[in-house]
C-alpha positions in Angstrom: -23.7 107.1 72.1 -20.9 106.6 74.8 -21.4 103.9 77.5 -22.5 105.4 80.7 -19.7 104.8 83.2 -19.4 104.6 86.5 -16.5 103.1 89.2 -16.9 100.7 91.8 -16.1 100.7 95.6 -14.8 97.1 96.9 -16.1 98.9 100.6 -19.4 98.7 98.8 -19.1 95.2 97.2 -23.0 93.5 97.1 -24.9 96.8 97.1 -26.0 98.7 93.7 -23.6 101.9 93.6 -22.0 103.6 91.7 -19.8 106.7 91.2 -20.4 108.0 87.3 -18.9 110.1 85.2 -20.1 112.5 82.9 -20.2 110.1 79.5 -23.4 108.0 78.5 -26.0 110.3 78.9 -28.5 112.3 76.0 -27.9 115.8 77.1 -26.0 118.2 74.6 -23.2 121.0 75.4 -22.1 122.3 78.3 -23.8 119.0 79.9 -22.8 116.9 77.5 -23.8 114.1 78.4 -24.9 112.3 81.3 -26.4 115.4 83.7 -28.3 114.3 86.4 -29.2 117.7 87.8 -32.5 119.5 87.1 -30.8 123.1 88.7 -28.4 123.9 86.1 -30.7 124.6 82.7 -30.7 121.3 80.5 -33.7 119.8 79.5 -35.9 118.6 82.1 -36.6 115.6 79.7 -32.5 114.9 78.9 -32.5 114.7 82.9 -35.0 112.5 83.4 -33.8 110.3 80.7 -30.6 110.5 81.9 -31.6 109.5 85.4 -33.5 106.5 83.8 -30.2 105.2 82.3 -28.4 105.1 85.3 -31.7 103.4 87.0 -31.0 100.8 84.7 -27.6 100.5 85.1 -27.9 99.5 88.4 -30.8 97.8 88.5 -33.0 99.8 90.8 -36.6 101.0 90.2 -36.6 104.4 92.7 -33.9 107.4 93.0 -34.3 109.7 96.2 -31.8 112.8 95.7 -32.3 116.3 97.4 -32.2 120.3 96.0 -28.8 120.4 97.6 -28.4 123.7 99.4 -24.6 123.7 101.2 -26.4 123.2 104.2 -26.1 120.3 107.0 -29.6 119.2 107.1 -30.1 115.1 106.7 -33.3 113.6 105.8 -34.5 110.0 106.6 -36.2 108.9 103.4 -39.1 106.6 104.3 -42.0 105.4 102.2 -40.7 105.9 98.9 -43.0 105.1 96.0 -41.8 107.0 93.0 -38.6 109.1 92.4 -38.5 112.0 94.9 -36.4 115.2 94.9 -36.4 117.1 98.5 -36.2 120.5 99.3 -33.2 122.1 101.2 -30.9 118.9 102.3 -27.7 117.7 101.6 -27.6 113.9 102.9 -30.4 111.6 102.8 -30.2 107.9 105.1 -32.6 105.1 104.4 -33.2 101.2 105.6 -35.8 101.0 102.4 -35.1 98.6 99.2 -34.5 99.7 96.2 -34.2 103.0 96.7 -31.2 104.9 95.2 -29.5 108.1 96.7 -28.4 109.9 94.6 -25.8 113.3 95.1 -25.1 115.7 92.6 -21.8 117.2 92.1 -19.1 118.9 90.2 -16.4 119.0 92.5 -18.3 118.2 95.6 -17.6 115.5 97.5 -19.7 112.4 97.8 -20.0 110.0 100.8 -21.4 107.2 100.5 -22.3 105.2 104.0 -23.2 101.3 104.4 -24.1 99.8 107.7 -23.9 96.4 107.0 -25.2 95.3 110.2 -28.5 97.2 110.3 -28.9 97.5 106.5 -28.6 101.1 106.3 -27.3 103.5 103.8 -26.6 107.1 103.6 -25.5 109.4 100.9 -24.2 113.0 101.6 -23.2 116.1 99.3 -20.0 117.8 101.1 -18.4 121.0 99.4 -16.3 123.1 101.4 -19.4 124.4 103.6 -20.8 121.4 104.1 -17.4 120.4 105.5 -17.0 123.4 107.7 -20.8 122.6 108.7 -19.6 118.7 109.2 -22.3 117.5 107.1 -20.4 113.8 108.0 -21.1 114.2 111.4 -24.5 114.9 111.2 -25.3 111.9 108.4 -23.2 109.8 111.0 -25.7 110.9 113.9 -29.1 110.5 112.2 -28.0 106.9 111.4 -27.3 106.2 114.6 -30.3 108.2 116.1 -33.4 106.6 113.9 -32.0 103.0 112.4 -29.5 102.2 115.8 -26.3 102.0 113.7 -23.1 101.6 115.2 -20.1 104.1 114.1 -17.8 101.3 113.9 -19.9 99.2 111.6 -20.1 101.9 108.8 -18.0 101.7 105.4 -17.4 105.5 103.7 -16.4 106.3 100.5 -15.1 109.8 99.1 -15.9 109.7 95.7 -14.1 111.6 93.0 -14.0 115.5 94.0 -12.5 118.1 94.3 -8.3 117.0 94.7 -5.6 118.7 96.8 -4.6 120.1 93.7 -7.3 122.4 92.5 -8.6 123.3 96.0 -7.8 126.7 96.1 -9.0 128.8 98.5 -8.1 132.7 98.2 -10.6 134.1 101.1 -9.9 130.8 103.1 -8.7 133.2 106.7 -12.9 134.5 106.4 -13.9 131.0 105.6 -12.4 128.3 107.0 -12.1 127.6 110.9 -8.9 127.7 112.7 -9.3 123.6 112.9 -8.7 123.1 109.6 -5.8 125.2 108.5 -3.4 122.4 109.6 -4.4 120.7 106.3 -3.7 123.4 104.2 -0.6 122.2 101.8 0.9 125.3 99.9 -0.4 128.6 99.8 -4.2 128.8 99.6 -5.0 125.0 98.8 -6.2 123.1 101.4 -6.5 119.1 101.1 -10.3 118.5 102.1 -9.9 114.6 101.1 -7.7 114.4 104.2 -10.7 116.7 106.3 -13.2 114.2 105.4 -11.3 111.4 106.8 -10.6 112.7 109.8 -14.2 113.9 110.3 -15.3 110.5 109.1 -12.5 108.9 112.2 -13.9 111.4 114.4 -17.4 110.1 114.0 -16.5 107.0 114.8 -16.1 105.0 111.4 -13.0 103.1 112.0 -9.6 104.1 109.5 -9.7 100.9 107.6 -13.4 101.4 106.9 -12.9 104.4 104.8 -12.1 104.8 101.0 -10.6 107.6 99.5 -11.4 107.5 95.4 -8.3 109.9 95.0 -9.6 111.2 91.5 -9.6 115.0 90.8 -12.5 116.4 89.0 -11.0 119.4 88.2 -8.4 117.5 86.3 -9.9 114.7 84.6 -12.7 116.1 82.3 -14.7 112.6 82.4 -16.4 114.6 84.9 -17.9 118.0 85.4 -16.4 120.5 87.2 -17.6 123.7 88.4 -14.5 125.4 88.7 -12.8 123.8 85.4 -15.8 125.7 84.0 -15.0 128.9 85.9 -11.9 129.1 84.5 -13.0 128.2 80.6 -15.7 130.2 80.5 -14.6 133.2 82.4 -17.7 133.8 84.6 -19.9 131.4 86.9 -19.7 128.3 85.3 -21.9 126.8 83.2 -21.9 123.1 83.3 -24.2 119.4 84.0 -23.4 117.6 87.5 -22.1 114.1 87.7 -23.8 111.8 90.2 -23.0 109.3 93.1 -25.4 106.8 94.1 -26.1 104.1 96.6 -28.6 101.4 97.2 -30.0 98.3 99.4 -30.5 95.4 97.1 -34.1 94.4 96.7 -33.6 90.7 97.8 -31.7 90.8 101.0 -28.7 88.6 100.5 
């Protein structure tokens, strides 16, 4: 059985987080091995197994994670007393112990948010929509709006995602605002790493409080990818989803 893996964000340095890829885990082919998703067709037991193994690996005893929809809704997760998955959000915050967000991806972007001051995290699931829907912003807002965080005291990560590259975007005149085709780099890619950022700036998190993880996940198969599947299998693809999580210690430090 291969070690479950995971990187590390120095931004992050004291919390329990990780970014994992897809090795370590029980479940067999096409979500071979560590799928953390329940939505895609693997065993409901390999997940939850799964999910248990990255628990451990970072020492926490809850995961909060969401049915992610493409949307821009937030949840506050409050009052958590066993592992919860909500309906129809794509960013959970939280101020509780413990308690890990977890995003679930395969090319999505996700950002992870640590308020240092007020002891608040957030964790949100950005794809292309949730970009054009600013998903950042609104994570951004809620933090400020129920835990009184401060913009400038936030840390971001981008984890691994979906690179420059790979982002190819053939119907991107019908889908894609006027704002962002300045970051489009070639015909029909578009560099939503850089998008991120600047939304992340434009929220108020300061430049030097933002990392960018810069690894593609259409290229590197230590991670799923949606559209590496696409292109295998020839029709909608058919894969597990990698997860990003964050967490408050238990013990304040």
């Amino acid at each position: 059985m291969d070690k479950i893996r995971c990187l590390r964000s120095a931004l992050l340095d004291g919390l329990p987080h990780g970014m994992f890829n897809r090795s370590g885990g029980v479940s067999g082919p096409p979500f071979a091995s560590l799928n953390l998703s329940y939505g895609v067709s693997d065993s409901p037991e390999n997940v939850a197994a799964n999910r248990q193994r990255l628990k451990q690996q970072l020492g926490i005893k809850l995961l909060a994670s969401a049915v992610q929809v493409h949307g821009d809704r937030v949840l506050a997760v409050e009052d958590v007393r066993q592992d919860a998955e909500y309906e129809g959000a794509d960013a959970l915050v939280t101020d509780q112990r413990g308690v890990g967000l977890l995003i679930q991806q395969a090319d999505c972007q996700a950002v992870l948010f640590h308020d240092p001051v007020q002891e608040v995290i957030g964790a949100a699931h950005n794809g292309w929509k949730g970009s054009v829907l600013n998903i950042i912003a609104a994570t951004v807002r809620l933090m400020q709006e129920r835990y009184g965080c401060n913009p400038a005291d936030l840390r971001a990560v981008i984890s691994p995602s979906l690179d420059p590259c790979c982002a190819e975007f053939i119907n991107w005149r019908q889908e894609l605002p006027a704002s962002m085709r300045r970051y489009q780099i070639k015909e029909n890619h578009f560099d939503f790493w850089a998008i991120s950022r600047e939304q992340l700036i434009e929220a108020g998190v300061p430049a030097a409080q933002i990392e960018t993880v810069g690894i593609c996940t259409v290229c590197n198969r230590d991670f799923f990818s949606y559209r590496r599947a696409v292109r295998e299998q020839g029709r909608p693809g058919r894969t597990g989803r990698c997860g990003s999580v964050i967490a408050l210690p238990l013990e304040q430090p």
